[in-house]
C-alpha positions as CSV (number, residue, x, y, z in Angstrom):
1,X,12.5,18.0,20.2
2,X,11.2,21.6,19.0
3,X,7.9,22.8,17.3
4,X,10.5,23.1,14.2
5,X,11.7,19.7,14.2
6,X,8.1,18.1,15.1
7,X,6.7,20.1,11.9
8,X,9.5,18.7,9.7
9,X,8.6,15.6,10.6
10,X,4.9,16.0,9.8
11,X,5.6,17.7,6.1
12,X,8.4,14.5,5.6
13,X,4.8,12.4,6.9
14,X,2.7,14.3,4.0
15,X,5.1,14.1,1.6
16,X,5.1,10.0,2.3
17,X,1.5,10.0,2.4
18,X,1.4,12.0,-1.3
19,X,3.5,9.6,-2.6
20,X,2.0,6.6,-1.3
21,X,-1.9,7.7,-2.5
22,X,0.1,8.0,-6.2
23,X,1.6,4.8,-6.5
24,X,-2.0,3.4,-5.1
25,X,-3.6,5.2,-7.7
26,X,-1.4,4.5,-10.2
27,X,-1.9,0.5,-8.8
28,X,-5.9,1.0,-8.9
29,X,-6.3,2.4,-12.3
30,X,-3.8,0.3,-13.9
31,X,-2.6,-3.0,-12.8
32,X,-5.6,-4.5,-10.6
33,X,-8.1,-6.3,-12.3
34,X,-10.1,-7.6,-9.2
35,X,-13.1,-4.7,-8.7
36,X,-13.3,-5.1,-4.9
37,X,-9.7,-4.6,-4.7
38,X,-9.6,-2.0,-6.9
39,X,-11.9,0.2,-4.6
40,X,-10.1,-1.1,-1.5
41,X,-6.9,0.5,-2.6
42,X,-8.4,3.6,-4.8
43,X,-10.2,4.4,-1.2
44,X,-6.7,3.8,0.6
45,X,-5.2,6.1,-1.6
46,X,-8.4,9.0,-1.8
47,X,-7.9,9.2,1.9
48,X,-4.2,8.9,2.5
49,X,-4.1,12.3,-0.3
50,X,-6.7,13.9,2.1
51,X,-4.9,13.1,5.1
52,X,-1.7,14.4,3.5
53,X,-3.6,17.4,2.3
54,X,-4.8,18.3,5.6
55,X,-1.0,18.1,7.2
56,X,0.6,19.9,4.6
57,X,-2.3,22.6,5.1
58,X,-1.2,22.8,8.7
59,X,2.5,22.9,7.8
60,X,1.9,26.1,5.5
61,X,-0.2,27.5,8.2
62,X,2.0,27.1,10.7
63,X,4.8,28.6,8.5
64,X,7.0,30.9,10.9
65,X,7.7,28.7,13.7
């Protein structure tokens, strides 16, 4: 396994991540009515999107490889 196919795999990871911290928020704001859930899954979903932020960051970074 490469550089090239390691980095795909961490922008396929990030995109994951980004779509997983919408559907939470989507979840949070919408459908859960218990408050101490509600922050459980709104801070799930606040740090999966800065943890996905942070990897795609890398992966434009690290563009030419």
């Amino acid at each position: 396994m490469n550089l090239s196919h390691i980095n795909e795999i961490i922008s396929f990871v990030g995109i994951g991540l980004m779509l997983l911290s919408l559907f939470l928020i989507f979840l949070s704001r919408n459908k859960i009515k218990i408050k101490f859930l509600k922050m459980i899954t709104a801070f799930i979903a606040y740090m999966s999107l800065i943890i996905s932020g942070i990897l795609i960051t890398y992966i434009v970074l690290s563009w030419p490889s």
